[in-house]
Backbone as CSV, one residue per row, in Angstrom:
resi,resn,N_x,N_y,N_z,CA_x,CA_y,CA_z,C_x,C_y,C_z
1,UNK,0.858,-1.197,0.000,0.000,0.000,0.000,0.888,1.239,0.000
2,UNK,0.284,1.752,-1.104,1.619,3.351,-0.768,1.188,4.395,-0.260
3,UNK,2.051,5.101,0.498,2.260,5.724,1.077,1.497,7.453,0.853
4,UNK,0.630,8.397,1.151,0.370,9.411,0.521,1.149,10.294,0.946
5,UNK,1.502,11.429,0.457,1.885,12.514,0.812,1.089,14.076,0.117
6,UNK,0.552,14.249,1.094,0.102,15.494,1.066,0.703,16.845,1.317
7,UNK,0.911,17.985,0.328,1.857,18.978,0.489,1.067,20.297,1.381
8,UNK,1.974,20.321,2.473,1.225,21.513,3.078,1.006,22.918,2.224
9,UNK,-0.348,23.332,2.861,-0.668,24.696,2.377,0.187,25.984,2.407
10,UNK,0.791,26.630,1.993,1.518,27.600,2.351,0.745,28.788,2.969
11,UNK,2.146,29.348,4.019,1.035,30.311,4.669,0.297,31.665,4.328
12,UNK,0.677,31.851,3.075,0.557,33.440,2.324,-0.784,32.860,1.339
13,UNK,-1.017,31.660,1.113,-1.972,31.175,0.672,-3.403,30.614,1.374
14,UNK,-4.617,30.650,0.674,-5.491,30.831,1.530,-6.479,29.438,0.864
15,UNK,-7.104,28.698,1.156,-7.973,27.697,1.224,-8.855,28.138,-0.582
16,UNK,-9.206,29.384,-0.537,-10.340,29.875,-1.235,-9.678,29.868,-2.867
17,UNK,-8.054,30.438,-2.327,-7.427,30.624,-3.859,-6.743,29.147,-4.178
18,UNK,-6.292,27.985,-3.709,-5.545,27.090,-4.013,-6.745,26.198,-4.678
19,UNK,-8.617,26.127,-3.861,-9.199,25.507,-4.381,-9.477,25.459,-6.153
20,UNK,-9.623,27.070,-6.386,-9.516,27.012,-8.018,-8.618,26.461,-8.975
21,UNK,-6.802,26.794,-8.287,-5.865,25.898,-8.601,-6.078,24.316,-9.589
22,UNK,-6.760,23.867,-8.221,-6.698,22.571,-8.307,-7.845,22.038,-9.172
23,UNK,-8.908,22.835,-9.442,-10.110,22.375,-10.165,-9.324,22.871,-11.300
24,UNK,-8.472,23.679,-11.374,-7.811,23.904,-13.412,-7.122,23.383,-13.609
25,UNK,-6.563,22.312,-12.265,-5.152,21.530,-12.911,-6.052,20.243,-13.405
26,UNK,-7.495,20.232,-12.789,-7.959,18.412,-13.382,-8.913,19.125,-14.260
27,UNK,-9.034,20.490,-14.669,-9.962,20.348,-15.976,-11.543,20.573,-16.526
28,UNK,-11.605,20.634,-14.558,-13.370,20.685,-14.358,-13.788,22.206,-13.645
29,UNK,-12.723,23.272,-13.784,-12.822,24.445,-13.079,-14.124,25.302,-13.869
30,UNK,-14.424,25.299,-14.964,-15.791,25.475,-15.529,-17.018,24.761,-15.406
31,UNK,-16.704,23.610,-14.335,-18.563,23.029,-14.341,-18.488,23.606,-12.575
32,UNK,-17.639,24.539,-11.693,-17.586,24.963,-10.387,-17.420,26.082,-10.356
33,UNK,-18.428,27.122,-9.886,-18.303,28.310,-9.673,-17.022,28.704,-8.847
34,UNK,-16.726,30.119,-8.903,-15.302,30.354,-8.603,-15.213,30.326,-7.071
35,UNK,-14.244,29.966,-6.184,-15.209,30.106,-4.602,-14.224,31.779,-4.516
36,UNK,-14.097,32.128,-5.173,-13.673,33.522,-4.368,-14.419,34.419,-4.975
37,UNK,-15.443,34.517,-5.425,-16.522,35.484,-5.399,-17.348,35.992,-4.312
38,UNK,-17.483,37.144,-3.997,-17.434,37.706,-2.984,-18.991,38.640,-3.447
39,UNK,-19.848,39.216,-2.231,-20.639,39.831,-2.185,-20.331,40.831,-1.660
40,UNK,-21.142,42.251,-2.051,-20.364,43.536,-1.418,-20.930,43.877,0.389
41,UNK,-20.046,44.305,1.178,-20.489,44.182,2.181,-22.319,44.636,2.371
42,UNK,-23.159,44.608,3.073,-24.425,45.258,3.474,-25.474,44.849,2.126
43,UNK,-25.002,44.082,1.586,-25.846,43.921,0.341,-26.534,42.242,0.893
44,UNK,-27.729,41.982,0.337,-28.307,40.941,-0.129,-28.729,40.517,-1.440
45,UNK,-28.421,39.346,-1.711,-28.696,38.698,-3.191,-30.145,38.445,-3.110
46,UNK,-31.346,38.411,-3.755,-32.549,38.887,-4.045,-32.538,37.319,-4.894
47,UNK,-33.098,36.300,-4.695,-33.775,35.324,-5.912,-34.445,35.465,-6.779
48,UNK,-34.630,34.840,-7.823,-36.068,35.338,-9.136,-36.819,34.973,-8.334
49,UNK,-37.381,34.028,-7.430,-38.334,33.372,-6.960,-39.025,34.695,-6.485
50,UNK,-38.301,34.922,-5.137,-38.175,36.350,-4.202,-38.789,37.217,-4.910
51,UNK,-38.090,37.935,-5.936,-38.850,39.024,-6.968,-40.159,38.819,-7.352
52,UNK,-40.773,37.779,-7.864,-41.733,36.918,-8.795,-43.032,37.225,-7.742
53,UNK,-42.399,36.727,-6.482,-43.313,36.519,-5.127,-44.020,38.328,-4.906
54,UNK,-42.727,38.972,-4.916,-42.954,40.317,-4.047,-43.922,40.928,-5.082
55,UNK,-43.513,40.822,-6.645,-44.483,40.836,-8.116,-45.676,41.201,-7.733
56,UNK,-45.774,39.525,-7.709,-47.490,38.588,-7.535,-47.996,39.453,-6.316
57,UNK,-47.110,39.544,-5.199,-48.284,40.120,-4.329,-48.412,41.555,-4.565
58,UNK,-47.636,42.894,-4.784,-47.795,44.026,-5.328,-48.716,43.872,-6.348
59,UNK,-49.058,43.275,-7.442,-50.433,43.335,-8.395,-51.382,42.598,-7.775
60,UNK,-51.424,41.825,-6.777,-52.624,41.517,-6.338,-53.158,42.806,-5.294
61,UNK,-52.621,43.224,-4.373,-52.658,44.600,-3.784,-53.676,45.929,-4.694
62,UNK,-52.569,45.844,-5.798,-52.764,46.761,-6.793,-54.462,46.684,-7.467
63,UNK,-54.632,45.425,-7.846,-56.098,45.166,-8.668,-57.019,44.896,-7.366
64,UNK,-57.249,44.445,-5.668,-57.643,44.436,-5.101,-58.857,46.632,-4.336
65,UNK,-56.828,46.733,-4.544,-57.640,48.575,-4.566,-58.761,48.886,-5.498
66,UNK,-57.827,48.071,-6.823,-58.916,49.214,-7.921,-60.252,48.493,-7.959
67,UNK,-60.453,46.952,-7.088,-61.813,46.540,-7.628,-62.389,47.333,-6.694
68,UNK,-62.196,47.925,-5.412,-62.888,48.463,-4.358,-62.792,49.916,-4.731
69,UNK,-62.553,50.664,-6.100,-62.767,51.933,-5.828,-64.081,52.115,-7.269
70,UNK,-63.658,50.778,-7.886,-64.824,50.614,-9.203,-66.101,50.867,-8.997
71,UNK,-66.743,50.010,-7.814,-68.583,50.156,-7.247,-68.358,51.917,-6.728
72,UNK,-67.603,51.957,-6.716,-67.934,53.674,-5.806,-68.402,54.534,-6.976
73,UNK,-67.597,54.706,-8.221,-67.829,55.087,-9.402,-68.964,54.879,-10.307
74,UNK,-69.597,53.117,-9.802,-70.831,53.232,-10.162,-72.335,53.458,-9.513
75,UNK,-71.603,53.733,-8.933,-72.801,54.181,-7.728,-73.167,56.151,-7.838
76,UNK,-72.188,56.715,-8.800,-72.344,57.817,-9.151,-72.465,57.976,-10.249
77,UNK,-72.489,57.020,-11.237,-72.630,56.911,-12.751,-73.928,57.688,-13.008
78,UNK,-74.558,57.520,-12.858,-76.264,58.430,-12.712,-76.990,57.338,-13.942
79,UNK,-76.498,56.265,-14.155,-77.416,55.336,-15.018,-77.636,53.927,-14.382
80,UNK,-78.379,53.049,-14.913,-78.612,51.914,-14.598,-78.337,50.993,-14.221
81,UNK,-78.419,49.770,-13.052,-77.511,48.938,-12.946,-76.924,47.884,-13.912
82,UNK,-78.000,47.463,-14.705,-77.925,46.774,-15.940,-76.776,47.621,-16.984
83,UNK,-77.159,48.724,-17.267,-76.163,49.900,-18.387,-74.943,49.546,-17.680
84,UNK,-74.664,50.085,-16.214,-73.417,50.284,-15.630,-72.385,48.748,-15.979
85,UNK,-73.312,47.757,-15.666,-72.525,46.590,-15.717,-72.147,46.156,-17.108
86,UNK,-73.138,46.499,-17.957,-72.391,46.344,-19.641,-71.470,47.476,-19.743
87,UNK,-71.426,49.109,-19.130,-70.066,49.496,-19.862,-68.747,49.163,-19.232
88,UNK,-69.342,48.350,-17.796,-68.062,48.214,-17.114,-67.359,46.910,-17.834
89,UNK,-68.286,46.219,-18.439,-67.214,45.307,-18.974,-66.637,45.705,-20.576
90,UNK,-67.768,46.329,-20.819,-67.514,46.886,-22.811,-66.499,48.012,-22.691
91,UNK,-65.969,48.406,-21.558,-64.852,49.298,-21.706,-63.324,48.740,-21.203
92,UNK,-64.020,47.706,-20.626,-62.099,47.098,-20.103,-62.114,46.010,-21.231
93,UNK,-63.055,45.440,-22.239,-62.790,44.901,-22.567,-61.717,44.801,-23.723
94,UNK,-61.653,45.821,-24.548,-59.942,46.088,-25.268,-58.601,45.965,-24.713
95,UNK,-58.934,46.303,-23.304,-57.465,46.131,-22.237,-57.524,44.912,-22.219
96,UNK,-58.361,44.106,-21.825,-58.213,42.662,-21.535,-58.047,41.713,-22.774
97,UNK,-58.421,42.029,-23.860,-58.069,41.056,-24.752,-56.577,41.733,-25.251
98,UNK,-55.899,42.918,-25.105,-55.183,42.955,-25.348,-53.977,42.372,-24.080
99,UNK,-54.436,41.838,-23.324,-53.300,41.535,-22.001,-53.704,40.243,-22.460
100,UNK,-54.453,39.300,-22.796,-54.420,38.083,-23.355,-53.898,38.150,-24.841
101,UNK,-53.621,38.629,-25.634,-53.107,38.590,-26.545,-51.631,38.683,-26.629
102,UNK,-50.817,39.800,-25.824,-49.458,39.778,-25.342,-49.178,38.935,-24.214
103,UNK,-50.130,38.687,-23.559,-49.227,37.686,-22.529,-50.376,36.720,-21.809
104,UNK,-50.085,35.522,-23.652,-50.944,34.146,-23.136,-50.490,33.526,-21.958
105,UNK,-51.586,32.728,-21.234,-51.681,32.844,-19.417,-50.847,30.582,-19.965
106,UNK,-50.728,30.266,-21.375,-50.286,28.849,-21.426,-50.524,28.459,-22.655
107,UNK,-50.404,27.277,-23.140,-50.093,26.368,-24.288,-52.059,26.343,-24.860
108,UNK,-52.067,26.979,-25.867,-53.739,26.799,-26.298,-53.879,25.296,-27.124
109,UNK,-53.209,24.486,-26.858,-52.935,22.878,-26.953,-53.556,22.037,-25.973
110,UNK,-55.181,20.899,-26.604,-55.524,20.626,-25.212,-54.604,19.365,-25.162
111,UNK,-54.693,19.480,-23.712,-53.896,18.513,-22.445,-54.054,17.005,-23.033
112,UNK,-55.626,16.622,-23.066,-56.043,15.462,-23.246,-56.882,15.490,-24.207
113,UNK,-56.640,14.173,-25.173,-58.367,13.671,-25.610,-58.484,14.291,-26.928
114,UNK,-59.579,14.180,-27.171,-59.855,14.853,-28.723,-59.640,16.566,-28.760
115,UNK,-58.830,17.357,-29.939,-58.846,18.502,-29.299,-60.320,19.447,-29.736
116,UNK,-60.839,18.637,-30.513,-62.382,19.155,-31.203,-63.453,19.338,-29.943
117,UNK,-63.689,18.007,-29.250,-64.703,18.106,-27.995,-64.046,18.766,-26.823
118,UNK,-62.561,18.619,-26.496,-62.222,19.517,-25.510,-62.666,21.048,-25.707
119,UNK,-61.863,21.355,-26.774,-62.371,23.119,-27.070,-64.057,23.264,-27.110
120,UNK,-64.552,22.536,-27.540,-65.890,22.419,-28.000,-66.862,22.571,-26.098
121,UNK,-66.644,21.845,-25.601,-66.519,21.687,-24.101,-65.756,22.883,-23.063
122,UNK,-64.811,23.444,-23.469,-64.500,24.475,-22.750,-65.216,26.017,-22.764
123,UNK,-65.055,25.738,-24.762,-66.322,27.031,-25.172,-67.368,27.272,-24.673
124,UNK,-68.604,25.960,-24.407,-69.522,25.787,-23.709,-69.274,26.357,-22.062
125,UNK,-68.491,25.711,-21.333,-67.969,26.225,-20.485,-67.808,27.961,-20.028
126,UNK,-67.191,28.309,-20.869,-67.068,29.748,-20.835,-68.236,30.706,-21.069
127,UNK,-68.805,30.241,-22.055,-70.240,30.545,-21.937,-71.188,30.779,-20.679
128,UNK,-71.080,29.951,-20.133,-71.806,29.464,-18.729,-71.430,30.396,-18.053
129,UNK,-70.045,30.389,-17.820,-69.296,31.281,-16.848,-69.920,33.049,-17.153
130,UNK,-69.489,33.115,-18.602,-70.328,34.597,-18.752,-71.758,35.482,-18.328
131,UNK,-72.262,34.244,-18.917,-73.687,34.294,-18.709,-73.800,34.348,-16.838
132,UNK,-73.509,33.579,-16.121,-73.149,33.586,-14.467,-72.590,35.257,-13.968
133,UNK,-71.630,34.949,-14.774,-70.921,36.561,-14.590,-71.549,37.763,-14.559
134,UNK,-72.010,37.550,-15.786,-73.521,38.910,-15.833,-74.283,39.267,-15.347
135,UNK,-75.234,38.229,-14.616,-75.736,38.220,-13.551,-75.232,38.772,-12.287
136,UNK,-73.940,37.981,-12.166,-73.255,38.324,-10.770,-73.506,40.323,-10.908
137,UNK,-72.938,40.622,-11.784,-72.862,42.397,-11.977,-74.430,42.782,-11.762
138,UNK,-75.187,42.383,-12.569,-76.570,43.221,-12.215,-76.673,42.847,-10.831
139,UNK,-76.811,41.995,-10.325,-77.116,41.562,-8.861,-76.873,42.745,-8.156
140,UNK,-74.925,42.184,-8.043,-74.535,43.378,-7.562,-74.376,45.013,-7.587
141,UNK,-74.734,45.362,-8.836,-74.886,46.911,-9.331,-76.457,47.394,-8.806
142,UNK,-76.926,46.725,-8.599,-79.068,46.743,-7.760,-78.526,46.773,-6.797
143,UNK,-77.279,45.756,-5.904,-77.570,45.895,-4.630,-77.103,47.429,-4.149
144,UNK,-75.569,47.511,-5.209,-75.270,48.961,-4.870,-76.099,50.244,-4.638
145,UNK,-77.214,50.178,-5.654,-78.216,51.493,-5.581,-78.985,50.960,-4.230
146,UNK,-79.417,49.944,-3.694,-80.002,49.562,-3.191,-79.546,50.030,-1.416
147,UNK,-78.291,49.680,-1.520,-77.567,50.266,-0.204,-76.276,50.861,-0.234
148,UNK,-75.588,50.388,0.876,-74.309,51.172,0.666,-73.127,50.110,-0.257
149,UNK,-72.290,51.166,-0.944,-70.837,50.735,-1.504,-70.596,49.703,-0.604
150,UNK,-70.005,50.106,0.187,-69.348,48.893,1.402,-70.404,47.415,1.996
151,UNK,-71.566,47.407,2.147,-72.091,46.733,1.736,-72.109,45.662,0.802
152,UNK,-72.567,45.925,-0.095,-72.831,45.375,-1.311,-71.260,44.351,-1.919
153,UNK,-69.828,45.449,-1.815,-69.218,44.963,-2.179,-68.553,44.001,-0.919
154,UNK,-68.642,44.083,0.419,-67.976,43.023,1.151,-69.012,41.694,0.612
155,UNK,-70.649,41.999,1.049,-71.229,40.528,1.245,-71.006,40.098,-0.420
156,UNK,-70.825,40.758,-1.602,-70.296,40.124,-2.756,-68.952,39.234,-3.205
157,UNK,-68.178,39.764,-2.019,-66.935,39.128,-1.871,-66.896,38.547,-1.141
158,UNK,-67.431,38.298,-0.195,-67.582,36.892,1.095,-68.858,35.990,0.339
159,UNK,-69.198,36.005,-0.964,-70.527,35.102,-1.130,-69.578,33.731,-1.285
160,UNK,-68.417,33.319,-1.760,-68.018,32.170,-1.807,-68.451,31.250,-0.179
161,UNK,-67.753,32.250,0.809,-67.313,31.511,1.971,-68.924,31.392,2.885
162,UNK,-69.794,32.530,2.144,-71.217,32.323,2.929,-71.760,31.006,2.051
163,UNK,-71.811,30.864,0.860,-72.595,29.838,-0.032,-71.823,28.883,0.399
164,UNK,-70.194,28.642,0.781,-69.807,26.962,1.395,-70.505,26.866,2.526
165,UNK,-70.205,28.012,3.605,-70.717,27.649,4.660,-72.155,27.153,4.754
166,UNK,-72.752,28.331,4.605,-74.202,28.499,4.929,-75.076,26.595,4.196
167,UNK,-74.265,26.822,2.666,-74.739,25.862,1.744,-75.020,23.985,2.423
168,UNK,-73.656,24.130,2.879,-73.067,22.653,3.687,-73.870,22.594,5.287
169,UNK,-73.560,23.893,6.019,-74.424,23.790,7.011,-75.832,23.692,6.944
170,UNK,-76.182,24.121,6.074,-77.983,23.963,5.599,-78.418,22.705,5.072
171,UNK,-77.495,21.804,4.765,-77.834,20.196,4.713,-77.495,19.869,6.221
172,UNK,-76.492,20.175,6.546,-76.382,19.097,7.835,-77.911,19.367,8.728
173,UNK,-78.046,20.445,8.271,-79.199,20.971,9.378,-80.461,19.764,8.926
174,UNK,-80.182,19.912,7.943,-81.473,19.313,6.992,-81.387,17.956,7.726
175,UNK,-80.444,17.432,7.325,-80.237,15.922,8.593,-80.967,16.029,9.489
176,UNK,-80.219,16.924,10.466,-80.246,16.416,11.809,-81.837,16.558,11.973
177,UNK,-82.969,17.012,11.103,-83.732,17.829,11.358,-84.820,16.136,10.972
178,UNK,-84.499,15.694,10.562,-84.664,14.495,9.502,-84.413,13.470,10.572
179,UNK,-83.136,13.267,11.301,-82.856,12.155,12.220,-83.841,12.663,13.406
180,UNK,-83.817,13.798,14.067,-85.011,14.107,14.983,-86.713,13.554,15.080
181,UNK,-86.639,13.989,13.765,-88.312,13.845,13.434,-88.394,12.205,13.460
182,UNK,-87.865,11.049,13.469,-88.286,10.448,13.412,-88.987,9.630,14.529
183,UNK,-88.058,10.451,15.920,-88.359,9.864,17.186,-89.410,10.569,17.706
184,UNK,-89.947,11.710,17.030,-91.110,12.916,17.222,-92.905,11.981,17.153
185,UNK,-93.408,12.080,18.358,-95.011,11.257,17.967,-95.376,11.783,16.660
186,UNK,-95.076,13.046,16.384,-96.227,13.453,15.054,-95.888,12.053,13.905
187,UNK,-94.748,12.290,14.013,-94.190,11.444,12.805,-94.160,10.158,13.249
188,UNK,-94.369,9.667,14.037,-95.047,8.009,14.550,-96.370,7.960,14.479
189,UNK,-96.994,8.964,14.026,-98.454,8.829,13.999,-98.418,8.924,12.539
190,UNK,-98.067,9.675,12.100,-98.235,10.135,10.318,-97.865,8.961,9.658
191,UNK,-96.281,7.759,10.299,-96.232,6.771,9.450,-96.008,5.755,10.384
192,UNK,-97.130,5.229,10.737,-97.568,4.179,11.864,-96.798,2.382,11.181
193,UNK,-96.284,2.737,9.583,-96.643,1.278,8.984,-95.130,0.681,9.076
194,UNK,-94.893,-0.608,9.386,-94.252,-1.585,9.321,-93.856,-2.515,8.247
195,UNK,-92.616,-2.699,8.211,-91.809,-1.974,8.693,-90.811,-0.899,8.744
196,UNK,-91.689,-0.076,8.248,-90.687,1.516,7.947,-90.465,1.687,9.245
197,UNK,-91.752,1.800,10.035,-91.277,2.696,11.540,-90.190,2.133,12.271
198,UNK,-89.878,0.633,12.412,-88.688,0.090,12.671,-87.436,0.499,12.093
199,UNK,-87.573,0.602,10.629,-86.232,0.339,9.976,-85.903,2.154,10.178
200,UNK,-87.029,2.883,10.373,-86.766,4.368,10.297,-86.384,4.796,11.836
201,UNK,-86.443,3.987,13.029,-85.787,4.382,13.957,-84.406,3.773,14.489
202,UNK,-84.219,2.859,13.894,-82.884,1.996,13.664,-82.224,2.311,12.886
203,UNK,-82.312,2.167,11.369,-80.795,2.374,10.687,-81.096,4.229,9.909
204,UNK,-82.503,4.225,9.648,-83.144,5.766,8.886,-82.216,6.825,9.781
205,UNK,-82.839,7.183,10.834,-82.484,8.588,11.635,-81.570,8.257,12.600
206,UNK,-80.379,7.518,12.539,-78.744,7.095,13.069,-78.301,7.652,11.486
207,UNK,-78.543,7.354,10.365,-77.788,7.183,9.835,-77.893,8.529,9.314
208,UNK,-79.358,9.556,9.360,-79.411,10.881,8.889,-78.488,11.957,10.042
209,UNK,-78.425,11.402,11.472,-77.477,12.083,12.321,-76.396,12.014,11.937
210,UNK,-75.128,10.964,11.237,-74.526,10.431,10.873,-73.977,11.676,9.573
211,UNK,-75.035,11.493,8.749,-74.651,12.854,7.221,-74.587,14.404,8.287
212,UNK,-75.257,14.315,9.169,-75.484,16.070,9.390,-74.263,16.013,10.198
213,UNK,-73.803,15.130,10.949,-72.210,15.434,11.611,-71.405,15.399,10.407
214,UNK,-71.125,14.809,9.388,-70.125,14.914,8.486,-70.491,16.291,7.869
215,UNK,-71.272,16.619,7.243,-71.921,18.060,6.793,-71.653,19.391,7.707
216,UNK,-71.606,19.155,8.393,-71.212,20.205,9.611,-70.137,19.934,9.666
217,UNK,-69.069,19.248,10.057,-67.807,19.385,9.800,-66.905,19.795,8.808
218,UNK,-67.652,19.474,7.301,-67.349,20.030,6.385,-67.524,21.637,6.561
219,UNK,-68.581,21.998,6.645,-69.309,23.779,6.746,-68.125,24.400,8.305
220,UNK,-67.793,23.241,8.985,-66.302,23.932,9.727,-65.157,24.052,8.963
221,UNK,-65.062,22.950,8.377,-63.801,23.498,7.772,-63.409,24.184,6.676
222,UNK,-64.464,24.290,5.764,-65.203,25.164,4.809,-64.396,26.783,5.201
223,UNK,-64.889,27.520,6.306,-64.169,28.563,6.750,-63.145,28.850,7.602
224,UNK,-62.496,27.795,7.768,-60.918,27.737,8.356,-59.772,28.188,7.308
């Protein structure tokens, strides 16, 4: 077995400069960044990620303001809620097809499947969504005249988390309301016959308590 010998470091030399040395004497000093690159004191290096992030949330900020200063504007328009909501979209709509036109949101290539019924199916889709959409605006442009700005536009923006909640809790209710009644005389009198009234106080209203606890747990976690 032989013997190694390793040559000491000299002392005017430093760890940082001999390492490059040695990555140019075997050849691979271009697939290793240099280690003596240095950052200037008080400075931090910034990631794309970092940037991308701080981006995303500055334009979400940004379009959050302007949707909350939009209803104020139509609430002084001095025309209709129906009018207001067609020019509010017939006037952004040149901005917006032009921000989809410079900067497609992905690949207009479908994913899966035939690309005739996919598009065919998404079109439909979008449709739906519009038609939904439109609505959503008159709704909300009535409720505006109807009451206040602030109003109108919070419970329009909490309708997701009221329609999970309210939606999910309003079945469980429906259950439990369902597993109750069955142990209720009215409803031992109304269906006296056998053997429902058995099978409806045994496996029927256990098993409707049963959906309204899962349903309610959902409508909890719904707004967590």
């Amino acid at each position: 077995m032989h013997n190694l010998h390793i040559a000491p470091v000299p002392k005017d030399q430093t760890m940082p400069h001999v390492l490059p040395d040695i990555l140019r004497n075997t050849g691979n000093a271009s697939a290793i960044p240099s280690a003596t690159t240095e950052i200037a004191p008080g400075t931090e290096r910034v990631t794309p990620m970092v940037q991308s992030s701080l981006w995303a949330i500055l334009t979400l900020v940004v379009a959050a303001i302007l949707m909350g200063l939009g209803p104020i504007f139509v609430r002084f328009s001095g025309v209709s809620p129906d009018a207001s909501a067609f020019w509010r979209v017939a006037l952004a709509a040149p901005l917006l097809g032009a921000t989809v036109f410079f900067m497609p949101a992905g690949s207009s290539k479908p994913a899966v499947g035939n690309g005739v019924s996919v598009r065919k199916r998404d079109t439909g889709l979008m449709i739906l969504a519009g038609l939904l959409f439109a609505a959503d605006l008159v709704a909300c442009h009535m409720a505006i005249e109807m009451t206040t700005v602030g109003n109108a536009i919070l419970l329009n923006n909490l309708a997701p988390v009221i329609i999970g909640f309210l939606g999910l809790f309003g079945i469980a209710v429906v259950f439990q309301l369902r597993a109750i009644a069955a142990y209720a005389s009215l409803m031992k009198r109304a269906t006296p016959e056998q053997p429902f009234r058995r099978l409806d106080e045994t496996y029927y209203a256990p098993l409707c308590m049963v959906f309204g606890v899962i349903f309610m747990v959902l409508a909890g976690v719904s707004v967590t």
